[in-house]
C-alpha positions in Angstrom: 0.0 0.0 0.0 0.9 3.6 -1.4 2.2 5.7 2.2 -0.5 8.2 1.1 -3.4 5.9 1.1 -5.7 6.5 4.0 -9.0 4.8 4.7 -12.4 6.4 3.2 -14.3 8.8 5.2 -17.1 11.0 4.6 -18.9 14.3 6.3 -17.7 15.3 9.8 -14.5 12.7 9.9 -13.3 14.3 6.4 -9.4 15.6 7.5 -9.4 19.5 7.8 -7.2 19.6 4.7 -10.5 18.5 2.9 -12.6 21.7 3.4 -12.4 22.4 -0.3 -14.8 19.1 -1.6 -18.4 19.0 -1.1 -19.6 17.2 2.4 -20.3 13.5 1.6 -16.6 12.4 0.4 -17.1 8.6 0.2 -20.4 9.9 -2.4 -19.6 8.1 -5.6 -20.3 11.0 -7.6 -17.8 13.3 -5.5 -15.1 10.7 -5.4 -15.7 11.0 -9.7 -15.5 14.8 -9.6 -12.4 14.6 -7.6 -10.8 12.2 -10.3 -11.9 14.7 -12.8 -10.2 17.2 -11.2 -7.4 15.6 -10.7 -7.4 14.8 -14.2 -7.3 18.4 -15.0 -4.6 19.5 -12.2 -2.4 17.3 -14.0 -2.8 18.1 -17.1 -3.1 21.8 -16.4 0.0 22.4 -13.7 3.4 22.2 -13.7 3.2 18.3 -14.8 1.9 18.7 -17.6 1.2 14.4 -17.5 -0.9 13.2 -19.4 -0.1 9.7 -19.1 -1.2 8.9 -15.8 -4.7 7.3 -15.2 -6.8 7.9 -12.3 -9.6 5.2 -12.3 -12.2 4.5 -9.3 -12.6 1.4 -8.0 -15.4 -0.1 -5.5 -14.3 2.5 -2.4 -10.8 3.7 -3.3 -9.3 5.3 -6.4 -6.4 3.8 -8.2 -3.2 5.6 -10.0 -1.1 3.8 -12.5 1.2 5.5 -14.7 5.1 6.1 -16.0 6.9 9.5 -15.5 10.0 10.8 -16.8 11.8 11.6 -13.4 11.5 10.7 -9.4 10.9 14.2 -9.0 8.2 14.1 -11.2 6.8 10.8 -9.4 7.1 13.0 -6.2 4.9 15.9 -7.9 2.3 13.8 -8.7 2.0 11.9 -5.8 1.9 15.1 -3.6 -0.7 16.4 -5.8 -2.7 13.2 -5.7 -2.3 13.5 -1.7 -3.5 16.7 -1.8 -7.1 16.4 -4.2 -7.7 12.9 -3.0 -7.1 13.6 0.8 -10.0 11.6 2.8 -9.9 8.6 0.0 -8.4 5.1 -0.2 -5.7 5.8 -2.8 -3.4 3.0 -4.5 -0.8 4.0 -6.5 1.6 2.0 -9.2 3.4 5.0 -10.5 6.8 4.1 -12.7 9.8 6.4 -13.3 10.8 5.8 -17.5 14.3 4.3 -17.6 15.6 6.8 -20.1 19.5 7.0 -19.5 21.8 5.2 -21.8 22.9 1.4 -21.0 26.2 1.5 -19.5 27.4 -1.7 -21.4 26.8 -3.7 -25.0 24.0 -6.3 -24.5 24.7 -9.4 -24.8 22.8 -11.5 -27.2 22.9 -15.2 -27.6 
Protein backbone atom coordinates (compact mmCIF):
# COMPACT_ATOMS: atom_id res chain seq x y z
CA UNK A 1 0.00 0.00 0.00
CA UNK A 2 0.89 3.57 -1.42
CA UNK A 3 2.18 5.67 2.21
CA UNK A 4 -0.53 8.24 1.06
CA UNK A 5 -3.42 5.86 1.07
CA UNK A 6 -5.73 6.50 4.01
CA UNK A 7 -8.96 4.79 4.73
CA UNK A 8 -12.40 6.40 3.15
CA UNK A 9 -14.34 8.84 5.24
CA UNK A 10 -17.11 11.02 4.58
CA UNK A 11 -18.88 14.35 6.30
CA UNK A 12 -17.72 15.28 9.82
CA UNK A 13 -14.50 12.68 9.90
CA UNK A 14 -13.29 14.31 6.36
CA UNK A 15 -9.37 15.58 7.53
CA UNK A 16 -9.36 19.46 7.76
CA UNK A 17 -7.23 19.65 4.73
CA UNK A 18 -10.53 18.52 2.87
CA UNK A 19 -12.56 21.67 3.38
CA UNK A 20 -12.37 22.37 -0.31
CA UNK A 21 -14.80 19.12 -1.61
CA UNK A 22 -18.42 19.01 -1.10
CA UNK A 23 -19.58 17.21 2.39
CA UNK A 24 -20.28 13.52 1.56
CA UNK A 25 -16.63 12.40 0.38
CA UNK A 26 -17.10 8.62 0.15
CA UNK A 27 -20.36 9.91 -2.44
CA UNK A 28 -19.55 8.09 -5.59
CA UNK A 29 -20.30 11.01 -7.55
CA UNK A 30 -17.81 13.27 -5.48
CA UNK A 31 -15.09 10.71 -5.43
CA UNK A 32 -15.71 11.02 -9.71
CA UNK A 33 -15.55 14.78 -9.63
CA UNK A 34 -12.44 14.63 -7.58
CA UNK A 35 -10.78 12.15 -10.29
CA UNK A 36 -11.86 14.67 -12.82
CA UNK A 37 -10.25 17.17 -11.17
CA UNK A 38 -7.36 15.62 -10.73
CA UNK A 39 -7.38 14.80 -14.23
CA UNK A 40 -7.32 18.38 -14.99
CA UNK A 41 -4.62 19.52 -12.16
CA UNK A 42 -2.35 17.34 -14.04
CA UNK A 43 -2.77 18.05 -17.13
CA UNK A 44 -3.10 21.76 -16.39
CA UNK A 45 0.01 22.37 -13.67
CA UNK A 46 3.41 22.23 -13.70
CA UNK A 47 3.20 18.32 -14.77
CA UNK A 48 1.93 18.68 -17.64
CA UNK A 49 1.16 14.37 -17.46
CA UNK A 50 -0.93 13.21 -19.43
CA UNK A 51 -0.14 9.68 -19.08
CA UNK A 52 -1.24 8.90 -15.77
CA UNK A 53 -4.74 7.26 -15.17
CA UNK A 54 -6.82 7.85 -12.26
CA UNK A 55 -9.61 5.24 -12.27
CA UNK A 56 -12.17 4.53 -9.28
CA UNK A 57 -12.58 1.36 -8.00
CA UNK A 58 -15.37 -0.15 -5.53
CA UNK A 59 -14.31 2.51 -2.44
CA UNK A 60 -10.84 3.69 -3.32
CA UNK A 61 -9.32 5.35 -6.42
CA UNK A 62 -6.45 3.82 -8.18
CA UNK A 63 -3.18 5.63 -10.01
CA UNK A 64 -1.05 3.83 -12.54
CA UNK A 65 1.16 5.49 -14.69
CA UNK A 66 5.14 6.07 -15.95
CA UNK A 67 6.87 9.50 -15.50
CA UNK A 68 10.04 10.79 -16.80
CA UNK A 69 11.82 11.62 -13.41
CA UNK A 70 11.52 10.66 -9.43
CA UNK A 71 10.86 14.15 -8.99
CA UNK A 72 8.16 14.07 -11.22
CA UNK A 73 6.84 10.83 -9.41
CA UNK A 74 7.07 12.96 -6.25
CA UNK A 75 4.86 15.88 -7.87
CA UNK A 76 2.30 13.83 -8.75
CA UNK A 77 2.03 11.87 -5.77
CA UNK A 78 1.86 15.12 -3.57
CA UNK A 79 -0.72 16.37 -5.78
CA UNK A 80 -2.73 13.16 -5.69
CA UNK A 81 -2.25 13.50 -1.73
CA UNK A 82 -3.48 16.66 -1.85
CA UNK A 83 -7.10 16.38 -4.18
CA UNK A 84 -7.72 12.91 -2.96
CA UNK A 85 -7.09 13.55 0.77
CA UNK A 86 -10.04 11.61 2.80
CA UNK A 87 -9.87 8.65 0.01
CA UNK A 88 -8.42 5.08 -0.22
CA UNK A 89 -5.68 5.76 -2.81
CA UNK A 90 -3.42 3.01 -4.49
CA UNK A 91 -0.85 3.99 -6.45
CA UNK A 92 1.55 2.04 -9.25
CA UNK A 93 3.42 5.03 -10.47
CA UNK A 94 6.84 4.05 -12.68
CA UNK A 95 9.84 6.38 -13.33
CA UNK A 96 10.84 5.83 -17.46
CA UNK A 97 14.35 4.27 -17.55
CA UNK A 98 15.60 6.83 -20.12
CA UNK A 99 19.47 7.01 -19.47
CA UNK A 100 21.78 5.21 -21.77
CA UNK A 101 22.93 1.44 -20.99
CA UNK A 102 26.20 1.51 -19.48
CA UNK A 103 27.38 -1.69 -21.43
CA UNK A 104 26.81 -3.73 -25.03
CA UNK A 105 24.05 -6.31 -24.48
CA UNK A 106 24.66 -9.45 -24.82
CA UNK A 107 22.78 -11.49 -27.18
CA UNK A 108 22.92 -15.17 -27.56
Amino acid sequence: MSPFAQPASGGADRPAGDAGHPADAGDAGNIEYRVAHLHDRLAAEELAELGVRAEVRAASVVVTGTVPSAECRETLLRTVHEELAGLAVHTDVQVAETASPDHAEDLP
